[in-house]
C-alpha positions as CSV (number, residue, x, y, z in Angstrom):
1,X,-1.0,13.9,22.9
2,X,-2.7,14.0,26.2
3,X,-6.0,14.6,25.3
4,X,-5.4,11.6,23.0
5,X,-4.2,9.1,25.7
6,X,-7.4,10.0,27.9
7,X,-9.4,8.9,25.1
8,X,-7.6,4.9,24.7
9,X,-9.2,2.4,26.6
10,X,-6.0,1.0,27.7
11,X,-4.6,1.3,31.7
12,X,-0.6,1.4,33.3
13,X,0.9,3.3,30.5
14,X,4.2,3.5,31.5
15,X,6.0,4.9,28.5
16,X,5.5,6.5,25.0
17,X,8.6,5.5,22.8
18,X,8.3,7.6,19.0
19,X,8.6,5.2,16.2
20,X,10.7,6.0,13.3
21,X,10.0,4.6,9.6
22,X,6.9,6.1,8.1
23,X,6.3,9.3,6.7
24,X,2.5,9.6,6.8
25,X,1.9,9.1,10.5
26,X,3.8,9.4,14.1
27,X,3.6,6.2,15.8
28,X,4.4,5.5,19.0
29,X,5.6,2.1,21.0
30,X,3.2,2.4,24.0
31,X,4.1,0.5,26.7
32,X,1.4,-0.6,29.9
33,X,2.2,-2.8,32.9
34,X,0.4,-5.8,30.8
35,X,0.9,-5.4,27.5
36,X,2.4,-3.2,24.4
37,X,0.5,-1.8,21.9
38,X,1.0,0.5,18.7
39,X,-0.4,3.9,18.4
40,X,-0.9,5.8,14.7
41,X,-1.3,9.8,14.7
42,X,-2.4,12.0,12.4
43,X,-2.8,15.5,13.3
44,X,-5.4,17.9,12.0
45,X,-7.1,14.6,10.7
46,X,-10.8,13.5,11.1
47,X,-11.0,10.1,12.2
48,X,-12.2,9.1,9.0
49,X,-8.6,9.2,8.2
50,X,-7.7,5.7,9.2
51,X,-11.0,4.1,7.9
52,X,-9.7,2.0,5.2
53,X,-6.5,1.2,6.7
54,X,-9.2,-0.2,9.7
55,X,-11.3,-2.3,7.5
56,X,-8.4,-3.5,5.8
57,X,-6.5,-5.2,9.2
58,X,-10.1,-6.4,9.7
59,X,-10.1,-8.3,6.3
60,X,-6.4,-9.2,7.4
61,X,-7.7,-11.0,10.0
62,X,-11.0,-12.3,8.2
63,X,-9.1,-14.2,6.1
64,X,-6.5,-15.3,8.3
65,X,-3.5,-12.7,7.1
66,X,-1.4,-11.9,10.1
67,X,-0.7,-8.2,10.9
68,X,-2.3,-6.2,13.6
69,X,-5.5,-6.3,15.4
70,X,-7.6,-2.9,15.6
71,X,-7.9,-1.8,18.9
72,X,-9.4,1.3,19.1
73,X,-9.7,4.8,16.9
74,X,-11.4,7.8,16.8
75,X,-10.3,11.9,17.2
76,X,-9.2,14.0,20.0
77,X,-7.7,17.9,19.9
78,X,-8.2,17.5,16.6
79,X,-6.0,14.8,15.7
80,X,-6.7,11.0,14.3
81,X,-5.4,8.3,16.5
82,X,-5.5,4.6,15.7
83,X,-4.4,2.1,18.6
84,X,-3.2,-1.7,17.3
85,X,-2.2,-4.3,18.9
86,X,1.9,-4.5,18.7
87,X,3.7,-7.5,16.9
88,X,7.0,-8.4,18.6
89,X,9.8,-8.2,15.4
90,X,12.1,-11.3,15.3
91,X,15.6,-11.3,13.6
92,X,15.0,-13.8,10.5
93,X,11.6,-15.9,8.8
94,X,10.8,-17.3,5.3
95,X,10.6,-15.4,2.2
96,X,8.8,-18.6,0.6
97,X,6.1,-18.0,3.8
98,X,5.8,-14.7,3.1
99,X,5.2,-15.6,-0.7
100,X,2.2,-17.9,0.7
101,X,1.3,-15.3,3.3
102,X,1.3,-12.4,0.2
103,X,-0.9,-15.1,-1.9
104,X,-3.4,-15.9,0.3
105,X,-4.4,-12.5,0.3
106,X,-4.7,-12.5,-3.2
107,X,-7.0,-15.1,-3.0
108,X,-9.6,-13.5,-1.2
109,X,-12.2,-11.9,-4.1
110,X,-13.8,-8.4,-4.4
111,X,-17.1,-9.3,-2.7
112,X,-19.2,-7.5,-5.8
113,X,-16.9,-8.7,-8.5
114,X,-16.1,-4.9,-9.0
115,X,-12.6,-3.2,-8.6
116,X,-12.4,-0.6,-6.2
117,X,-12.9,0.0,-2.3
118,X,-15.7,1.2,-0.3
119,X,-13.4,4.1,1.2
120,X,-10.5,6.3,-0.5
121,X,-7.3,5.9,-0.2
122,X,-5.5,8.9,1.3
123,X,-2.3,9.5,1.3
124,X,0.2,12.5,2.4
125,X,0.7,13.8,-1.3
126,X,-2.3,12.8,-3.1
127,X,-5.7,11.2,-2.4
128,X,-7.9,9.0,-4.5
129,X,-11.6,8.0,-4.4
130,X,-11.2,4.0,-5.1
131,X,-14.6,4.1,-6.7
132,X,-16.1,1.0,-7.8
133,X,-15.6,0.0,-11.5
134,X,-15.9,-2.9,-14.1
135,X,-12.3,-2.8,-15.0
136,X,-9.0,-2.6,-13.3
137,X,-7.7,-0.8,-16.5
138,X,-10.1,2.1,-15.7
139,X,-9.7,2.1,-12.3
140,X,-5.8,2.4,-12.5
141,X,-5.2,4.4,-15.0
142,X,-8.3,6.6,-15.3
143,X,-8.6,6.5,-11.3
144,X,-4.7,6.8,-10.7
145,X,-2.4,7.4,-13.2
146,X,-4.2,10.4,-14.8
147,X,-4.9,12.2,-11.6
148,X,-1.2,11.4,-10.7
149,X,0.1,12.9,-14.1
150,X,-1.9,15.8,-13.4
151,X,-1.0,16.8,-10.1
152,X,3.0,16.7,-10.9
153,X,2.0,19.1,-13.8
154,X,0.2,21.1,-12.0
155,X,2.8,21.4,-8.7
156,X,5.5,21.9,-11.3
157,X,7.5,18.8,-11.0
158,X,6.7,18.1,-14.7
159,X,6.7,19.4,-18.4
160,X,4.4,19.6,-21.1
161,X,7.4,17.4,-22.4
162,X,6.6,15.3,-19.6
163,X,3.3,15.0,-19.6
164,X,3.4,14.2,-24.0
165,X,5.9,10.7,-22.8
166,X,2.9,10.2,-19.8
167,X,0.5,9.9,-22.4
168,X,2.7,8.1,-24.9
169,X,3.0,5.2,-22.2
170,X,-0.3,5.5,-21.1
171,X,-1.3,3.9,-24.4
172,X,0.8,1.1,-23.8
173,X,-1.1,0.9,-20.9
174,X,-4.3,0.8,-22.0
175,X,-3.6,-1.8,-24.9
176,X,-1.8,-3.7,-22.6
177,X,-4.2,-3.6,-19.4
178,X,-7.0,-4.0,-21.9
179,X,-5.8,-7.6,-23.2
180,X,-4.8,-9.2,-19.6
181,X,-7.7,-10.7,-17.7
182,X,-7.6,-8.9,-14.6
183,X,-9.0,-10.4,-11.4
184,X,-10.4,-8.2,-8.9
185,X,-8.7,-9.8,-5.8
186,X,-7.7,-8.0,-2.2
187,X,-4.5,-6.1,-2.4
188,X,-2.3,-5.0,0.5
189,X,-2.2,-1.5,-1.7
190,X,1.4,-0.5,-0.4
191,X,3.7,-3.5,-0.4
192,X,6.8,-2.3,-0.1
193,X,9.1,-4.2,1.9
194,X,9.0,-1.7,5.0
195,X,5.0,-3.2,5.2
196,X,6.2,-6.9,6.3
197,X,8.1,-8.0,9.1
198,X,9.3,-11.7,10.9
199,X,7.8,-11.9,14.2
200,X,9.7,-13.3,17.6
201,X,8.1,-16.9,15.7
202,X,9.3,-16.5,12.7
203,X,6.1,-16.0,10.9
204,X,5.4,-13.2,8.7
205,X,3.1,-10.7,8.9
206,X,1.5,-7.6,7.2
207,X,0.4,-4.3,8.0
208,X,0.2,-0.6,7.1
209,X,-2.2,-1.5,4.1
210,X,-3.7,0.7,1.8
211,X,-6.3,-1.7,0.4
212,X,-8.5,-2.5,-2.7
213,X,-9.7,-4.7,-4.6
214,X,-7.2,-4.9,-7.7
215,X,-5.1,-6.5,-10.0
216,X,-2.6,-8.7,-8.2
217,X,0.1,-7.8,-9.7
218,X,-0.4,-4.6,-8.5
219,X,1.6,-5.7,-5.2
220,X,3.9,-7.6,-7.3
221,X,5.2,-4.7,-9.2
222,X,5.6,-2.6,-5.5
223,X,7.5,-5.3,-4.2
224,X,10.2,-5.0,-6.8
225,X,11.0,-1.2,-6.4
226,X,13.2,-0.9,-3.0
227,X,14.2,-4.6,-2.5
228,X,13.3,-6.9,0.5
229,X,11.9,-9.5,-1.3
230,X,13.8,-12.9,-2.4
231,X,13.5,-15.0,-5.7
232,X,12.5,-17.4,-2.6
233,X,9.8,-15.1,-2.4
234,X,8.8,-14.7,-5.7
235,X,9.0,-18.7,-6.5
236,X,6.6,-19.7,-3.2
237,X,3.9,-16.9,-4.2
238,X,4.0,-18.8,-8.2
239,X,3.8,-21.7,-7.4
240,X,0.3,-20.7,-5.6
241,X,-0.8,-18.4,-8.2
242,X,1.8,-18.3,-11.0
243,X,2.1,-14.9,-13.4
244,X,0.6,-14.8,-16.8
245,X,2.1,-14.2,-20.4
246,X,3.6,-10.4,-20.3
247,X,3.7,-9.5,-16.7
248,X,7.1,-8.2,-17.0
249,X,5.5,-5.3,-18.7
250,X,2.9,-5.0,-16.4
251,X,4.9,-4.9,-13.3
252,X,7.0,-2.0,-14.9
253,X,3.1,0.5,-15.0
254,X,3.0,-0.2,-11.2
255,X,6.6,0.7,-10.6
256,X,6.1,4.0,-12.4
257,X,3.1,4.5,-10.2
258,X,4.8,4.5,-7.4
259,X,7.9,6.3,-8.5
260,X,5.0,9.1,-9.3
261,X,4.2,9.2,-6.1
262,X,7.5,9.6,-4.0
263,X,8.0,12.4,-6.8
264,X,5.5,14.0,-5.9
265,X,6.0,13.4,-2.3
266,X,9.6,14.1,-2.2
267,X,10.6,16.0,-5.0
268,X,13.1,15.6,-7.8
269,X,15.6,13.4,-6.4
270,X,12.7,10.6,-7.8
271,X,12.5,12.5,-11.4
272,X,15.4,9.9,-13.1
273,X,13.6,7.1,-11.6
274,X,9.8,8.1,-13.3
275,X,11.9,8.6,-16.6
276,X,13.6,5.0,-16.9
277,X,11.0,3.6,-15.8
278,X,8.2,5.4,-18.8
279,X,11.8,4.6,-21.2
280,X,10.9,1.1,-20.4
281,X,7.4,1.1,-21.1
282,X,7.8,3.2,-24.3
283,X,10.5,0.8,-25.6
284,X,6.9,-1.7,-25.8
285,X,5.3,0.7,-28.1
């Protein structure tokens, strides 16, 4: 950590507090004489690590999404560090600004029409490339779903049983995906309701994004897996950009995606959760 401290262009640290919350990174509360900041690790990491999350808070602020400013990154002993500027919580805000707030991201257009990213996404369990494509049924499924199928089968946390009701849904998928006009908009990527917070104004912001250029609803469906989101919230982002015919059914793929992943990042105590939810989708077929 000291080698990593040498290297921020920051003076008067006074104190290192270890955050608690994620389970990617360490982060630390770092306080100077003028001002606090927020410091990401992760060790045995090239600094490449942190990219997209980087050029994602700088489309954040682009675009006028609050969250926190980049303030330096880069490698030391061997470890990623990313230094952002630190957002003061407050005790209570709006769910119906945070519906705006959540919107306005989704207004903001893939630049090349294409879905997809110009870096990967990595993640603690399972990395993917976030190639550009023509559609966001590819893209997820092909890009996602499939490797994410294919690594619990191959780690042992599914069946052959399991993987013959993956690609049962997956069909629903695909017809589904295939007949909803998909938009390829700015996604926060990991909107889960530990990604937003109030600040000491009240407003809300976003950070900790894993972004791409997606489906919208992509979000949606995240927000509805651990709570932390309001019908207030839900009615202020619709009446922006309301949901089209059968998104219902297309919220449940993106909650199965993520129930993948904490399976395969934490094990079985997620198996009944990946079940219900491909019950749900095969109960379309």
């Amino acid at each position: 950590m000291q080698e990593i401290i040498k290297e921020l262009p920051i003076e008067g640290i006074k104190e290192l507090k270890p955050v608690s919350g994620g389970d990617v990174n360490a982060a630390y509360h770092v306080i100077t004489d003028k001002e606090d900041y927020f410091l990401l690790v992760q060790a045995n990491a090239s600094e490449s690590f942190y990219t997209a999350e980087i050029v994602g808070l700088e489309l954040f602020e682009e675009h006028g999404i609050r969250g926190p400013r980049v303030i330096a990154h880069g490698q030391a002993a061997g470890d990623a560090y990313l230094l952002l500027s630190y957002l003061e919580e407050g005790h209570q805000g709006s769910q119906a600004e945070l519906g705006q707030l959540v919107a306005k991201l989704h207004q903001v257009s893939s630049p090349n029409g294409q879905f997809g990213f110009d870096y990967p996404y990595a993640g603690a369990a399972i990395s993917f490339a976030n190639q550009w494509t023509d559609s966001w049924r590819e893209l997820f499924i092909n890009e996602r779903m499939d490797q994410l199928s294919q690594a619990l089968l191959d780690q042992g946390l599914w069946s052959e049983d399991d993987m013959a009701r993956y690609q049962e849904a997956r069909q629903v998928m695909v017809e589904a995906l295939d007949n909803h006009a998909s938009q390829a908009v700015l996604v926060h990527g990991d909107l889960w309701a530990g990604n937003y917070m109030f600040l000491s104004d009240g407003a809300p912001a976003l950070f900790d994004p894993s972004p791409l250029y997606g489906d919208r609803e992509f979000d949606l469906g995240i927000t509805t897996v651990f709570g932390g989101y309001t019908e207030e919230f839900y009615q202020a982002y619709s009446e922006i950009l309301p949901l089209e015919d059968g998104y219902q059914l297309r919220l449940e793929f993106y909650r199965l995606y993520l129930f993948m992943i904490h399976l395969l990042k934490f094990g079985q105590i997620y198996a009944g959760s990946v079940k219900q939810s491909l019950n749900h989708i095969l109960a379309e077929k």
